[in-house]
C-alpha positions in Angstrom: -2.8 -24.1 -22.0 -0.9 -23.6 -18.9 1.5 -20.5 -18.2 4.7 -20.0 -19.3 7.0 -20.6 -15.8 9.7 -17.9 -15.8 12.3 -17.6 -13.2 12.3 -13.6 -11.6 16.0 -12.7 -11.0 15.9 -9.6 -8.8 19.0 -6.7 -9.2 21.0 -5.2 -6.7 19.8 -3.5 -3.6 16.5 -5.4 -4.3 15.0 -8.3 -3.1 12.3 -11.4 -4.2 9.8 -10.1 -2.5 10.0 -6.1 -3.4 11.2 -7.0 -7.3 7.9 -8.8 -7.5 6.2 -5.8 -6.1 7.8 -3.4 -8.8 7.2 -5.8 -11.7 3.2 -5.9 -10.8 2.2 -4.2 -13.8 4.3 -6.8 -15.8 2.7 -9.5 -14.1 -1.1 -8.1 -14.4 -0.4 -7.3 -18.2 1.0 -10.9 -18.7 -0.9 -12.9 -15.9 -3.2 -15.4 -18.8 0.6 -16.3 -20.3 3.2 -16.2 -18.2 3.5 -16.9 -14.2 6.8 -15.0 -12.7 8.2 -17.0 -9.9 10.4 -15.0 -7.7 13.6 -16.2 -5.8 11.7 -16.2 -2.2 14.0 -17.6 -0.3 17.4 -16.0 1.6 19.9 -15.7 -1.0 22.4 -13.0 -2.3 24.5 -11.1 -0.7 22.9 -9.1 2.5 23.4 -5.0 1.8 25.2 -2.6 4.8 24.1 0.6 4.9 25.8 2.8 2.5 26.4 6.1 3.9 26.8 7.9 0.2 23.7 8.5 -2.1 23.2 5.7 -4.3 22.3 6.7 -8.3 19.7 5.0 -9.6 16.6 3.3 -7.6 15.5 3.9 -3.7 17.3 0.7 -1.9 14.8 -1.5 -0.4 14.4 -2.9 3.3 16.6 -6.6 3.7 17.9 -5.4 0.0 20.5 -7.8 -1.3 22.8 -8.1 -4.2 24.4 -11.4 -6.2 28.0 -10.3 -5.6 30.1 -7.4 -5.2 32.1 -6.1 -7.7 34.4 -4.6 -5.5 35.3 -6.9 -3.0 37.5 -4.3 -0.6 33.9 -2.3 -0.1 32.0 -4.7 -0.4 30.0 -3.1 -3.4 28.9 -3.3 -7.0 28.4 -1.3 -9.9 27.5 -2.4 -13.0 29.8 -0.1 -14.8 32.8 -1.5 -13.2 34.8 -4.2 -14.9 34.3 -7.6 -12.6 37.3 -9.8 -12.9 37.2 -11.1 -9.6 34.4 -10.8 -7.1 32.6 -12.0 -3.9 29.4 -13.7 -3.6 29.6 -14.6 -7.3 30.0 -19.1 -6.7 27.0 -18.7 -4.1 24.7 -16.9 -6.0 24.9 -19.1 -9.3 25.0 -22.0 -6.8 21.9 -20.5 -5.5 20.1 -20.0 -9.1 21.0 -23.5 -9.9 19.3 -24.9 -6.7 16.5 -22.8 -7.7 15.9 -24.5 -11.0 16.7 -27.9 -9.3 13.9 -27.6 -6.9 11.5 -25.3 -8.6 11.8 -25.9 -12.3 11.3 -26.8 -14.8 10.9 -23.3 -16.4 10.5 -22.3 -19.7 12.9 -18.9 -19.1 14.5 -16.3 -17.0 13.6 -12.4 -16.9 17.1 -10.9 -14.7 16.6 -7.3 -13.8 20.2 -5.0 -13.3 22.6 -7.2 -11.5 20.5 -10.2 -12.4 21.0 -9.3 -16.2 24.2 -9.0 -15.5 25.2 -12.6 -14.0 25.5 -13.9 -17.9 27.7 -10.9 -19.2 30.3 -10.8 -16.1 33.2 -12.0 -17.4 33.9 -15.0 -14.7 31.2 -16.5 -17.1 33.4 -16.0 -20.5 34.3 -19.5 -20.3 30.7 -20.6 -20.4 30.1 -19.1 -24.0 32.6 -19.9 -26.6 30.1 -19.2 -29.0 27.1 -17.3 -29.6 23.8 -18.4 -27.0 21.0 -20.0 -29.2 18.1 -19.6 -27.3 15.9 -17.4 -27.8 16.1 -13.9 -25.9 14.3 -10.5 -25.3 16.2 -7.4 -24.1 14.4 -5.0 -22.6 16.0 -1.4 -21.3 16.1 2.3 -21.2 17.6 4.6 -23.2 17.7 7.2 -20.0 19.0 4.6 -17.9 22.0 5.7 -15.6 22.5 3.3 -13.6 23.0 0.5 -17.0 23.6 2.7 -19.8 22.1 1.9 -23.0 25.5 1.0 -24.9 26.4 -1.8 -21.7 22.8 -3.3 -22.9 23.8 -3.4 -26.5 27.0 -4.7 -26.0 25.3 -8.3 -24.3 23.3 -8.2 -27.3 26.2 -9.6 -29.3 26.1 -12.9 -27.0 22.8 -13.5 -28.5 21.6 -15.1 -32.1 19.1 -12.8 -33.2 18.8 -11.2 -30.5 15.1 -9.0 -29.7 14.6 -5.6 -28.7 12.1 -3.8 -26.7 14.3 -0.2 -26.2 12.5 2.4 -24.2 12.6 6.1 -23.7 12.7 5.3 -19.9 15.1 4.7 -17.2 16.0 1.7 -14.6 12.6 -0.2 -14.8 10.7 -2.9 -16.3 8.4 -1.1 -18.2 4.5 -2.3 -18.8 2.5 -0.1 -20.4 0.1 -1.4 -23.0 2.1 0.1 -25.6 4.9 -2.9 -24.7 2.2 -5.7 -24.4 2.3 -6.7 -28.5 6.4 -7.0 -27.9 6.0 -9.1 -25.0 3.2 -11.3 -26.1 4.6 -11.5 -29.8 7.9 -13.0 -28.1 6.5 -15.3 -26.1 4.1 -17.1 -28.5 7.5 -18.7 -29.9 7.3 -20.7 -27.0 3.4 -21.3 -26.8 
């Protein structure tokens, strides 16, 4: 049986190339069932130097975003309300090309700000009732940079919604201990 195809939405200060680096050990401990194809090609928003410490992960060389949530400098955080933003109509135009070209796939995995493309609330129009399909959420109970109740809260966009919940921070975790939640998800679509 061939692979699952799953579209790799990168977050914030990332980029394809460096999110498919830092989900490796996803991609090694799901390689017979799922293939992970990355967003390759020039699209988001490009990063300027931020002269202030940034909480959370190390940003990456060429790192880009989606949008910015604040449009005046040219930032986001995923803890600020988004009801208007920059980037936003070329990114999902971007994702939709994507799937045009690329797909079919059989899912998305967003990391961060890719998560958050279905829970801003431009999209609110999109989901006058609760999503059907089928959905995993994965995150970390120690993580700063999306806090544990933000995750929760998405949850409730979801019909029976999954959880993997970890005592980690901002990553896609992959330890062998997560491999039965994975694999046990994704036989539903096997």
């Amino acid at each position: 049986m061939a692979p699952l195809r799953v579209l790799s939405i990168h977050g914030y200060r990332q980029n394809g190339g460096s999110f498919r680096e830092k989900t490796g050990a996803l991609r090694k401990l799901l390689k017979k069932s799922v293939e992970l194809v990355q967003l390759r090609r020039s699209v988001g928003l490009i990063m300027h130097p931020d002269p202030k410490p940034v909480l959370g992960p190390v940003v990456d060389a060429d790192a880009r975003g989606w949008w910015f949530s604040d449009i005046v400098a040219r930032s986001f955080s995923a803890q600020q309300q988004c009801e208007v933003s920059l980037g936003l109509d070329q990114s999902v135009t971007a994702v939709r090309d994507i799937i045009r070209t690329q797909g079919p796939f059989d899912g998305i995995l967003g990391f961060s700000q890719g998560r958050r493309l279905s829970a801003c609330s431009e999209h609110e129009r999109f989901y006058k009732s609760m999503l059907q399909i089928p959905s995993l959420h994965v995150f970390g109970q120690d993580d700063r940079v999306i806090p544990d109740h933000m995750s929760k809260d998405l949850l409730t966009l979801f019909k029976d919604p999954q959880i993997l919940m970890h005592p980690g921070g901002h990553f896609v975790p992959a330890a062998s201990a997560h491999r039965q939640t994975y694999q046990d998800f994704l036989k539903r679509f096997q």
